[in-house]
C-alpha positions, 0 to 999 in steps of 0.5 A: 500500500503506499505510505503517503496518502497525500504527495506535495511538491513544495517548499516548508517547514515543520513547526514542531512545539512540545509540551510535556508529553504532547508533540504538535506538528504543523506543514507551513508551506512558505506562503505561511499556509498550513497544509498538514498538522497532527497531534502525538501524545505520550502515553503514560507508563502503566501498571500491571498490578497482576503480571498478566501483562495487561495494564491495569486501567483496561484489565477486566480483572486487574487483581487476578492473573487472567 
């Protein structure tokens, strides 16, 4: 399948800005239009406190190995 949905060929810059755990991503091209952005957050380490390898918050029974 092809990796890039959407192809342009101009010039720009990426715009990246962090903030703790989140990254924000913005294509400007160099007319300052803004073709593309996304969002990535960074998921917080979670606990198993059963060792069934299922994190807690989402485990159906979070004090018992599955």
């Amino acid at each position: 399948h092809p990796a890039m949905v959407v192809s342009h060929n101009l010039h720009g810059s990426v715009v990246l800005d962090i903030d703790g755990q989140r990254l924000d991503a913005t294509f400007l091209t160099k007319d300052g239009q803004v073709l593309d952005r996304y969002r990535m957050d960074k998921a917080v380490a979670c606990t198993d406190p059963d060792g069934d390898g299922v994190c807690g918050i989402v485990d159906n029974c979070p004090s018992t190995s599955n």
